[in-house]
Each structure stands twice: as structure tokens, then as C-alpha cells.
C-alpha atoms as a printed R data frame, in Angstrom:
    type eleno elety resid chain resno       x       y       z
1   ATOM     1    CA   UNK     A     1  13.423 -30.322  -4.958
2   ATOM     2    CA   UNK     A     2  16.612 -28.581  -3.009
3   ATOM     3    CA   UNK     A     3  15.614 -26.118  -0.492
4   ATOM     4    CA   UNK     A     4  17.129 -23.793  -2.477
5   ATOM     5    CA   UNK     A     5  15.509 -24.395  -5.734
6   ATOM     6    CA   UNK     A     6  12.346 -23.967  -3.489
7   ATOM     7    CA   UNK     A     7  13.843 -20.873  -1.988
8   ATOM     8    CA   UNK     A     8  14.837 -19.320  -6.137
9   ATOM     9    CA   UNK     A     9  10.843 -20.515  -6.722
10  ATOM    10    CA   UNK     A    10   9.570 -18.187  -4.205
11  ATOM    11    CA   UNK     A    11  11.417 -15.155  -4.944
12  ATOM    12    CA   UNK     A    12  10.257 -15.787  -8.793
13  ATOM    13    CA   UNK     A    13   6.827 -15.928  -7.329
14  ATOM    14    CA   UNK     A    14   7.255 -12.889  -5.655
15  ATOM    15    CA   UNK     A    15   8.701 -10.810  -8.694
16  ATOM    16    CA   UNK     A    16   5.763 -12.420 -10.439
17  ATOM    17    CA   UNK     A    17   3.493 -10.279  -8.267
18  ATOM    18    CA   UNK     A    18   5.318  -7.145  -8.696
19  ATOM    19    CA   UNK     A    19   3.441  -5.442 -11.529
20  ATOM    20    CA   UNK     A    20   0.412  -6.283 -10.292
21  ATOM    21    CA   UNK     A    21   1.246  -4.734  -6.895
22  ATOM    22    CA   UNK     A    22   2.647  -1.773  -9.325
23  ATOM    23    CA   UNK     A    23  -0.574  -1.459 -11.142
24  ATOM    24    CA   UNK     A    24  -2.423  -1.314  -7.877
25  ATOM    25    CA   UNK     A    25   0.266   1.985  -6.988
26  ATOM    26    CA   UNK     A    26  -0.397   3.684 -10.049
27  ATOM    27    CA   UNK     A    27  -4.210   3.293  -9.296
28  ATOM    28    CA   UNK     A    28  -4.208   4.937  -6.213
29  ATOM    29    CA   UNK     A    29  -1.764   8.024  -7.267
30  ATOM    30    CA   UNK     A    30  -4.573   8.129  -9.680
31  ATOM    31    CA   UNK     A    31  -7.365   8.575  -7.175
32  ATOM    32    CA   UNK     A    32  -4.831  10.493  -5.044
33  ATOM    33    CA   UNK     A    33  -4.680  13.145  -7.751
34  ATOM    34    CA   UNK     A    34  -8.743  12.784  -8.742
35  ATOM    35    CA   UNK     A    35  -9.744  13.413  -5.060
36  ATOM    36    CA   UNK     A    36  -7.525  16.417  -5.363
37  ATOM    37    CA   UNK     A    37  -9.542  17.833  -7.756
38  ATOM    38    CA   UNK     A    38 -13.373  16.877  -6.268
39  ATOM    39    CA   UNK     A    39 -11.618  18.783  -3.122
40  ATOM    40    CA   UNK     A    40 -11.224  21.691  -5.242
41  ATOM    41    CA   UNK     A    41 -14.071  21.599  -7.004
42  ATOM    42    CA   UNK     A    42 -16.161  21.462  -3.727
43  ATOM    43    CA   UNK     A    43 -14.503  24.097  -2.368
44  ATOM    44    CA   UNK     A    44 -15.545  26.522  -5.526
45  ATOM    45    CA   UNK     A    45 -18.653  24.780  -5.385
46  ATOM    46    CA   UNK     A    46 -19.426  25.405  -1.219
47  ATOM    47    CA   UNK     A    47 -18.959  28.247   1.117
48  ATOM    48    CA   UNK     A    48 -17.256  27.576   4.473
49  ATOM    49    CA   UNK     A    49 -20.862  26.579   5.857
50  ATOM    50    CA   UNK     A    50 -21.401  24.209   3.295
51  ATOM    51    CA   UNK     A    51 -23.868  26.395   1.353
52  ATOM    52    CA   UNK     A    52 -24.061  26.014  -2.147
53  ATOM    53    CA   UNK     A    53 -22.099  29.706  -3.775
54  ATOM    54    CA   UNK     A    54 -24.480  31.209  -6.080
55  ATOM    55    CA   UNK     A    55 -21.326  33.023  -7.895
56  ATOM    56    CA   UNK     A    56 -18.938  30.936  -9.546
57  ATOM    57    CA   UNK     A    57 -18.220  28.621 -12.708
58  ATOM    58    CA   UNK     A    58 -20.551  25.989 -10.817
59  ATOM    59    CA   UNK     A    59 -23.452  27.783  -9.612
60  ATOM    60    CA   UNK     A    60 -25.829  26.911 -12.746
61  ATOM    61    CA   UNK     A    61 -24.751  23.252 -11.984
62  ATOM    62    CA   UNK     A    62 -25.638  23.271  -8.367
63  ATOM    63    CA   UNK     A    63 -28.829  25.066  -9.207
64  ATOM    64    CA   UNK     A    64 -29.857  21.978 -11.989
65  ATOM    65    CA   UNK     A    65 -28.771  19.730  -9.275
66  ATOM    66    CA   UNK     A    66 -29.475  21.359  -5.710
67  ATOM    67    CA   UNK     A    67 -28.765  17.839  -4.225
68  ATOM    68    CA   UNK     A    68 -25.344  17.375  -5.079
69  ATOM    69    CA   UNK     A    69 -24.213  20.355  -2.522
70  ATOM    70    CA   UNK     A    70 -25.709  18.038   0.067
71  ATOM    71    CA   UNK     A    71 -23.947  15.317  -1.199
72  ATOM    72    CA   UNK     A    72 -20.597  16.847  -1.378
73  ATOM    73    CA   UNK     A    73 -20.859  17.705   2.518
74  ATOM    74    CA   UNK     A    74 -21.032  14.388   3.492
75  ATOM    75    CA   UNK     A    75 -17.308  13.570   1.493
76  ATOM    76    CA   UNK     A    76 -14.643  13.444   4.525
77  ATOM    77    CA   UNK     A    77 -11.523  13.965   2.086
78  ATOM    78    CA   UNK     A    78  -9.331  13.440   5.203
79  ATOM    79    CA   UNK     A    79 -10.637  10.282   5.721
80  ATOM    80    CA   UNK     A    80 -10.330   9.047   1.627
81  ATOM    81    CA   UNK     A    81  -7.219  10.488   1.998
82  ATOM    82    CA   UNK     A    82  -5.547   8.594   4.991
83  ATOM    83    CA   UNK     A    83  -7.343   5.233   3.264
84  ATOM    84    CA   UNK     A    84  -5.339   5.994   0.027
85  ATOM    85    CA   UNK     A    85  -2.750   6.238   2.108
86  ATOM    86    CA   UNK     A    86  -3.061   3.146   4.238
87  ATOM    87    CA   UNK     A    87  -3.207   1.554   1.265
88  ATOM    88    CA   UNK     A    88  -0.251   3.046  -0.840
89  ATOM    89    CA   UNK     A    89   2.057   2.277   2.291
90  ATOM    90    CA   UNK     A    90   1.319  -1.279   2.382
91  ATOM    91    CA   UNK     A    91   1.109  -1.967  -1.094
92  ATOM    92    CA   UNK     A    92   5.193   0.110  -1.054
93  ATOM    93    CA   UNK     A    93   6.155  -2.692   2.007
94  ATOM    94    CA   UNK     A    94   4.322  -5.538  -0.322
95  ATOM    95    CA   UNK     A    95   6.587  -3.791  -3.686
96  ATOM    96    CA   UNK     A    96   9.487  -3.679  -1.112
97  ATOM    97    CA   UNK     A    97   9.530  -7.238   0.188
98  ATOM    98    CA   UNK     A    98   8.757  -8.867  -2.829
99  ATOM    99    CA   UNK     A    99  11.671  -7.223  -4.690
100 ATOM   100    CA   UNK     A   100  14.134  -8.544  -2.327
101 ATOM   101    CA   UNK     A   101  16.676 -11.275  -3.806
102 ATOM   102    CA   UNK     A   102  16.662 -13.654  -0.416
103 ATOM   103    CA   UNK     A   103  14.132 -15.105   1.730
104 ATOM   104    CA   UNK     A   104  14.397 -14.262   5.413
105 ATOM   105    CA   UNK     A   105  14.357 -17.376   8.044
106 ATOM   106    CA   UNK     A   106  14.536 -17.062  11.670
107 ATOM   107    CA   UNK     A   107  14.614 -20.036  14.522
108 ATOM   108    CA   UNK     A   108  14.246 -19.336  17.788
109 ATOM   109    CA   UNK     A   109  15.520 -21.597  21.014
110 ATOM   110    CA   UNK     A   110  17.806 -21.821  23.603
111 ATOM   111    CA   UNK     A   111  21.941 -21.082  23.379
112 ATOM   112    CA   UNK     A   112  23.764 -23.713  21.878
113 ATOM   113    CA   UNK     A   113  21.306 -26.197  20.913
114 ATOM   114    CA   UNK     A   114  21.476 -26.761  17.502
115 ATOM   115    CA   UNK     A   115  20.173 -23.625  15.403
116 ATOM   116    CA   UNK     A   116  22.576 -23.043  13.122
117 ATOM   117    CA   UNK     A   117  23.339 -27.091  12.839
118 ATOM   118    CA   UNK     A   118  19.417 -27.040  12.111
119 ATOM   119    CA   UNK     A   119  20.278 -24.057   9.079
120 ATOM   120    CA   UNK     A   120  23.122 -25.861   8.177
121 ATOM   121    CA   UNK     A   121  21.409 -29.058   7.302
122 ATOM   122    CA   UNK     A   122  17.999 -27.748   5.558
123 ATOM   123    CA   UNK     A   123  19.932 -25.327   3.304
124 ATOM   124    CA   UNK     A   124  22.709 -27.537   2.275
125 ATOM   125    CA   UNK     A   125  25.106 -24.087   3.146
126 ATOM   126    CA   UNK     A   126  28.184 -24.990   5.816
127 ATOM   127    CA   UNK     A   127  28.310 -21.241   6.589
128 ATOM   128    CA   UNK     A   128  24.804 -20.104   7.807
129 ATOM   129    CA   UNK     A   129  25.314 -16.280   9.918
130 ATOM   130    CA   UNK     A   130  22.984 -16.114  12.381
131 ATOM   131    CA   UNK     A   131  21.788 -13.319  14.607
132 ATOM   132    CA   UNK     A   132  20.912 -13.290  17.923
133 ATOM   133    CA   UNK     A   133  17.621 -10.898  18.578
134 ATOM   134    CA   UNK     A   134  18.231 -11.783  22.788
């Protein structure tokens, strides 16, 4: 097989992994917008103190459950937050790279000692542009 066939097999492998990677996006906008709402909810649910509010659309609930207050105290938000985050950035770089047309090849050596002969010859292309990260 030609280097480039190989090269037109791995970018269809990538865009095979794209709505995967796309499913995994929507997922996480999905807890995004669910931990949204368990914020709120705890915050009608708890005073500042973390006491259970004995006024509110949730105080019958808290009262049939008086462990859940406890529960929802120990939820860092920030920290689900920044993970959903975390995640949702590299999953955007993943979506990002794989959606790219090319495949990116870098050699590294010494001035003039064959590089771009080296390109040249395992691409089968007579005009290879190189750049120099010196």
C-alpha cells in the first residue's frame, strides 16, 4: 500500500471516530446543564450554612429524607464542573484533530542532511515544504 493510501486510511479512521467523540460532547452538555439544576435545587434546598430551609417547595422532602441535606453538602459543583470541563476541552481538541483533511509529519536533524530528500522519497511528492521549528 502507497504511503498515501495509508495516509487517506487514517484520516477515514479518524472521521470514523467523529460521532462517537460527538456523542461523548452532547453527553457532557447534558450533565453540564443537569448539574445546573442539582446546584439550584440545593441552593433552595440549603441555607448558606448548609442547614436544611424549613420554608420552601423542598422542605417536606428534606424532612422525609433528613439525610439527603447531608449528602448534598458534600457535592463540590466547582470541582464536577472543572471535570466536565476537562473533559469537554479534550474531547473539542480530539473533534478538532480528527476532522482535519492531512496528517501532520515532522523530522527532526541537523541542516542539510537529508530531511526533505527523506519526505520526498516516503511520500512519493517531489515538492515536500518543510518548516524549520530552530
Amino acid at each position: 500500500m502507497s504511503i498515501g493510501k495509508k495516509i487517506d486510511n487514517i484520516i477515514e479512521q479518524r472521521k470514523c471516530r467523529l460521532p462517537m467523540i460527538e456523542g461523548k460532547i452532547q453527553k457532557l452538555e447534558q450533565m453540564k446543564h443537569v448539574l445546573a439544576d442539582v446546584e439550584y435545587m440545593k441552593m433552595q434546598m440549603l441555607d448558606e450554612e448548609g442547614n436544611a430551609r424549613v420554608d420552601g417547595k423542598y422542605a417536606v422532602l428534606l424532612q422525609q429524607n433528613p439525610e439527603m441535606a447531608w449528602k448534598l453538602q458534600g457535592i463540590d459543583f466547582r470541582e464536577c464542573r472543572q471535570a466536565i470541563e476537562n473533559s469537554m476541552k479534550v474531547l473539542q481538541e480530539s473533534h478538532t484533530r480528527f476532522s482535519r483533511d492531512y496528517v501532520s509529519v515532522s523530522v527532526i536533524g541537523e541542516a542539510r542532511k537529508g530531511k526533505s530528500e527523506l519526505l520526498k522519497s516516503i511520500s512519493s511528492l517531489s515538492n515536500v515544504t518543510c518548516t524549520n521549528a530552530s
